[in-house]
C-alpha positions in Angstrom: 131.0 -96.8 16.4 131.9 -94.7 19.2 134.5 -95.2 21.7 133.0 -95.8 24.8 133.0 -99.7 26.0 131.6 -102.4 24.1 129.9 -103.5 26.7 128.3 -100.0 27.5 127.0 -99.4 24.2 125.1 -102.6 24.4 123.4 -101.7 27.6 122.3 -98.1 26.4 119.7 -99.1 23.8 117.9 -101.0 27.1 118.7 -97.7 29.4 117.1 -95.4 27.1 114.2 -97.5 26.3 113.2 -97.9 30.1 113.1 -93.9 30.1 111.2 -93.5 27.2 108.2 -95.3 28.1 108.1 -92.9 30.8 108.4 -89.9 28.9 106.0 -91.2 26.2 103.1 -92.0 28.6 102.3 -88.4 30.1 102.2 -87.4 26.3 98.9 -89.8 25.0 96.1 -88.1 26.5 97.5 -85.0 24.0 97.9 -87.0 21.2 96.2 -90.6 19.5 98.7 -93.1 19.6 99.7 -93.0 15.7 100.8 -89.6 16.5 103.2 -90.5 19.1 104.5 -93.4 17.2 105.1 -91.1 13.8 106.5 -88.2 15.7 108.7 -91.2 17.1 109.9 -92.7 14.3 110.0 -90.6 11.6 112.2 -87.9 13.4 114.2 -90.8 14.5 115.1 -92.1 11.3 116.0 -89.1 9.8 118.7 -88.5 12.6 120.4 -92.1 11.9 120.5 -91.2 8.2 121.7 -87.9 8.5 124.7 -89.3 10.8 125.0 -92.1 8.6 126.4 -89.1 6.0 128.5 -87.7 8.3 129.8 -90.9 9.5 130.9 -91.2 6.0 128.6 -94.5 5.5 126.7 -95.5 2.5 123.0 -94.4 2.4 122.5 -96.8 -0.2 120.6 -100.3 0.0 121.6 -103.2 -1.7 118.4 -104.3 -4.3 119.1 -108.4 -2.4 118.3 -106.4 0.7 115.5 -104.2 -0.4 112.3 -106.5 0.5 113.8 -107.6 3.5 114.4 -104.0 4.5 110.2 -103.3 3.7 109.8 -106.4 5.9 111.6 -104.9 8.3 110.1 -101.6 8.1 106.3 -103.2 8.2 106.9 -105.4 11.3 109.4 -103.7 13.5 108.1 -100.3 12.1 105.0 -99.7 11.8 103.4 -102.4 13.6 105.7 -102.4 16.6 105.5 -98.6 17.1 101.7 -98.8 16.3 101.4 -101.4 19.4 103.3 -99.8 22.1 101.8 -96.4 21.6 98.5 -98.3 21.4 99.2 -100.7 24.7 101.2 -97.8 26.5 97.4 -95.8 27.0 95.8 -98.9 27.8 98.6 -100.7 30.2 99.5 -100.6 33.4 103.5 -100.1 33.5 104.2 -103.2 35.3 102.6 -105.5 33.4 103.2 -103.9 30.1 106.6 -103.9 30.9 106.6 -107.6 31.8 104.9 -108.8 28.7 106.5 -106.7 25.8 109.7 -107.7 27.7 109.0 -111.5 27.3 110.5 -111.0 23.3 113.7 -112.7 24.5 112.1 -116.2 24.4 110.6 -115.5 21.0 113.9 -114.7 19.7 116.1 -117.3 21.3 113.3 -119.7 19.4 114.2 -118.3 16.0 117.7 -117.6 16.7 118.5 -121.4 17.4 116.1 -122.2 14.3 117.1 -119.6 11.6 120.5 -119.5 12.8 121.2 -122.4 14.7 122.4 -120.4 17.6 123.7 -123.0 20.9 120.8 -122.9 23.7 121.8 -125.1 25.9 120.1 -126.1 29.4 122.4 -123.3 30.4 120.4 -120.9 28.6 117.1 -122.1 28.9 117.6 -122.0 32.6 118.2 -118.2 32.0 116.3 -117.2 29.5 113.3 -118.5 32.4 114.9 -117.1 35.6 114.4 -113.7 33.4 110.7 -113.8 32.5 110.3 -114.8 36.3 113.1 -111.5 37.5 111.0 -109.3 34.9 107.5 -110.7 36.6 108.8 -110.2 40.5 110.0 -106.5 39.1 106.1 -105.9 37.2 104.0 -107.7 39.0 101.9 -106.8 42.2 103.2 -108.9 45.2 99.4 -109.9 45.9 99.0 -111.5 42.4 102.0 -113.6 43.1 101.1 -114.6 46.3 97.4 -115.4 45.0 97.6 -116.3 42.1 94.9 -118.4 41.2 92.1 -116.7 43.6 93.1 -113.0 43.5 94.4 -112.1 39.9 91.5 -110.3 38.9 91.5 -108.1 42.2 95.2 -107.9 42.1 95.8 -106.2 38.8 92.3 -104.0 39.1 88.8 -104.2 36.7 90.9 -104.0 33.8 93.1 -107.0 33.8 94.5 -108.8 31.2 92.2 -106.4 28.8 93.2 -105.0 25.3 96.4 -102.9 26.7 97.8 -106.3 27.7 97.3 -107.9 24.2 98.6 -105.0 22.6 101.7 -104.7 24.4 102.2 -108.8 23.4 101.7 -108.3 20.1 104.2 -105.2 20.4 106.5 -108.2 22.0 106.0 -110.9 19.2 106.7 -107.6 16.6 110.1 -106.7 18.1 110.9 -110.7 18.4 110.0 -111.4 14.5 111.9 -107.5 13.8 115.4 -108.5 15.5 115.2 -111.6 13.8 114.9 -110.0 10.3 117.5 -107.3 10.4 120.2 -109.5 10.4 118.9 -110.7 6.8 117.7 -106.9 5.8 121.8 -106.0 6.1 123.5 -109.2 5.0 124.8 -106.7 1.8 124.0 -102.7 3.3 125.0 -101.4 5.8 123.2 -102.2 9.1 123.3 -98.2 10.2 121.6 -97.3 6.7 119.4 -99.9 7.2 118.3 -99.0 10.7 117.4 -95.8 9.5 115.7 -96.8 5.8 113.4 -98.6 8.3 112.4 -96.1 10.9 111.6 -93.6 8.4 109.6 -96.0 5.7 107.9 -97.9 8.4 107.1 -94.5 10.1 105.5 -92.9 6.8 102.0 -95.3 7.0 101.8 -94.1 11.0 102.0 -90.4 9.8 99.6 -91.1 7.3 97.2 -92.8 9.4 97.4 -90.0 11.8 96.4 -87.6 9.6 93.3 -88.8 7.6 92.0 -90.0 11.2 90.8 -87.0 12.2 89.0 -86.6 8.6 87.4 -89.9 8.7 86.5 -89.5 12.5 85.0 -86.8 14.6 86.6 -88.5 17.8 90.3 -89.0 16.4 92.4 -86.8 18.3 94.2 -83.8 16.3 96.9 -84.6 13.9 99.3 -81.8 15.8 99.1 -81.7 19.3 98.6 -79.0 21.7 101.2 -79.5 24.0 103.5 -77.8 26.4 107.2 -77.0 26.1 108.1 -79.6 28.7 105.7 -82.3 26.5 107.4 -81.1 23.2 110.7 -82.2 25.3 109.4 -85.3 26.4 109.1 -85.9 22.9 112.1 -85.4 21.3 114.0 -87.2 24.0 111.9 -90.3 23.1 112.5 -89.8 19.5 116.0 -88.4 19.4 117.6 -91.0 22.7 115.1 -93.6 23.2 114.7 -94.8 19.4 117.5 -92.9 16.6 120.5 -93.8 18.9 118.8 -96.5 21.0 117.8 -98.4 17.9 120.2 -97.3 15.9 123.2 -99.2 18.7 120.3 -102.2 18.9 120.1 -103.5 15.7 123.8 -102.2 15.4 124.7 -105.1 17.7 122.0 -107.4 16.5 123.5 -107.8 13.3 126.3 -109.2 13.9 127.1 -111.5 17.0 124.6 -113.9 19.3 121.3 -113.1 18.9 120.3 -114.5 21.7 122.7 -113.1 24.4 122.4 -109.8 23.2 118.7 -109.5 23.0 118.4 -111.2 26.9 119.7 -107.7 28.0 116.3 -106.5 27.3 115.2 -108.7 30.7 117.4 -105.3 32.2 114.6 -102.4 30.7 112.1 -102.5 33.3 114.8 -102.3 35.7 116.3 -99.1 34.0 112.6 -97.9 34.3 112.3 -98.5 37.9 115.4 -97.3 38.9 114.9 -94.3 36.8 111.9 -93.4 38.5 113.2 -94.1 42.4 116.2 -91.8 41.3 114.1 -88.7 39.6 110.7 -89.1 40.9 111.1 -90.4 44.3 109.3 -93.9 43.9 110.3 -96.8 46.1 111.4 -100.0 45.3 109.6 -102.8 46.9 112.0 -105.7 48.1 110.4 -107.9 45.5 111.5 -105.7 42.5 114.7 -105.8 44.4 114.7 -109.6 44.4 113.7 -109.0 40.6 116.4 -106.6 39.3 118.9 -109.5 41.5 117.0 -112.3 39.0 117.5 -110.1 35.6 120.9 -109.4 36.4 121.6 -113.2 37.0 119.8 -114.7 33.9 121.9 -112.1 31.4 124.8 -113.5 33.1 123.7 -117.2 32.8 122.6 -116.4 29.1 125.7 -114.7 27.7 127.9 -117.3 29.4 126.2 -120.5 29.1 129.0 -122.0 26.4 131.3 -121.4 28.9 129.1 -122.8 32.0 128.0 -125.2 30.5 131.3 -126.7 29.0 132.5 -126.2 32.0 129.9 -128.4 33.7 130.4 -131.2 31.5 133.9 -131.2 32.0 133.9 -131.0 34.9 131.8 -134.1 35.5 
């Protein structure tokens, strides 16, 4: 691995994934959604392979890992990549953000079950203060203040419509996916296996994307016409926000608590927002503020709650 902090490494993967939702969404009205995911992945997995080999790591895969590794590919491949770039046209960025964010929950669940991974009240506590830091940083402030009478008005005609169900099955996808990389690399190495994945679960995408347009006279074009600047939206979203940031995720979700680790997702949206106030000028409201303050505490609470709560009970 490189040598750069642990403990930065583990918050890159979240950094570059805030800023490649941004770069991806200026890039669908060019390009169908299977595009973007293939040109996404495929590229991707190439790179982790390639550095895999001049790393001096084995490309091979162990046959005891081989159908966990097509598992692996299917769900957090294909169908997670085939999601997002399907939610991302469809979603506003707040609330797409809170809901494919929500995967911590998911995990923690099957962490503690698969792997009997220690959630104690501790945790639980922080695993909730983050879904509510991740809704105060997505959310419009009217829709919390209203709940019940103005939800519909808050978040526009097209609330809670497909986009939103895509970008929660995108969730539940990732959730399921970190789960099962741990058993597609109990005998291969886990930097192989992150790229084995990328690039099979990208080939159906790439596939799909071009018989589309043969099949239908609406699909758009297998190559998109797009600008320089588009082309480098692109490869930043394919080279930095999935070879490297996937590549250092499932890294670290290998090995270690599952569950600590993957609450620093609850920190994406913030990336995103700060991203934007600090290269396109946006403002944060002093609810995201109160937000960001909420994330930050719950992956605190989470990745110390042995300690806490030991501590507590100790104490008393």
């Amino acid at each position: 691995m490189p040598s750069l902090p642990r403990w930065l490494l583990m918050l890159l993967p979240f950094a570059l994934w805030g800023t490649a939702m941004a770069a991806m969404k200026p890039l669908l009205p060019g390009a169908g959604p299977l595009t973007l995911a293939w040109m996404r992945l495929v590229p991707a997995g190439a790179l982790v392979l390639l550095a895999a080999v001049l790393s001096g790591r084995p490309l091979g895969v162990d046959r005891r890992d081989l159908a966990w590794l097509l598992l692996f590919a299917s769900i957090d491949g294909t169908l997670f990549q085939a999601l997002l770039a399907r939610g991302l046209g469809q979603t506003g960025a707040g609330l797409g953000s809170v809901l494919i964010d929500s995967q911590p929950l998911v995990v923690a669940l099957l962490a503690r079950s698969l792997f009997a991974e220690a959630i104690n009240p501790v945790g639980w506590f922080g695993l909730l203060l983050g879904l509510l830091g991740i809704v105060c940083l997505g959310l419009p402030a009217p829709l919390l203040q209203h709940w019940w009478l103005e939800a519909p008005t808050s978040l526009g005609a097209r609330a809670w419509s497909h986009g939103e169900l895509w970008m929660l099955g995108a969730a539940l996808a990732m959730a399921f996916g970190t789960v099962i990389s741990r058993y597609a690399c109990r005998y291969s190495d886990p930097v192989a296996i992150t790229g084995w994945h990328m690039l099979l679960g990208g080939l159906p995408l790439l596939a799909g994307a071009a018989l589309a347009p043969l099949v239908f006279s609406a699909a758009p074009p297998f190559w998109p016409a797009w600008s320089a600047l588009d082309w480098g939206l692109m490869a930043y979203a394919s080279i930095f926000g999935s070879a490297l940031a996937y590549g250092l995720f499932f890294w670290f979700a290998s090995r270690g608590d599952l569950t600590g680790f993957s609450s620093l997702t609850f920190l994406t949206p913030l990336f995103a927002l700060v991203c934007g106030q600090l290269l396109l000028g946006e403002e944060l409201r002093p609810l995201q503020w109160l937000g960001a303050a909420v994330a930050l505490a719950s992956v605190l609470l989470i990745n110390r709650r042995q300690q806490l709560w030991e501590r507590g009970t100790h104490g008393s």
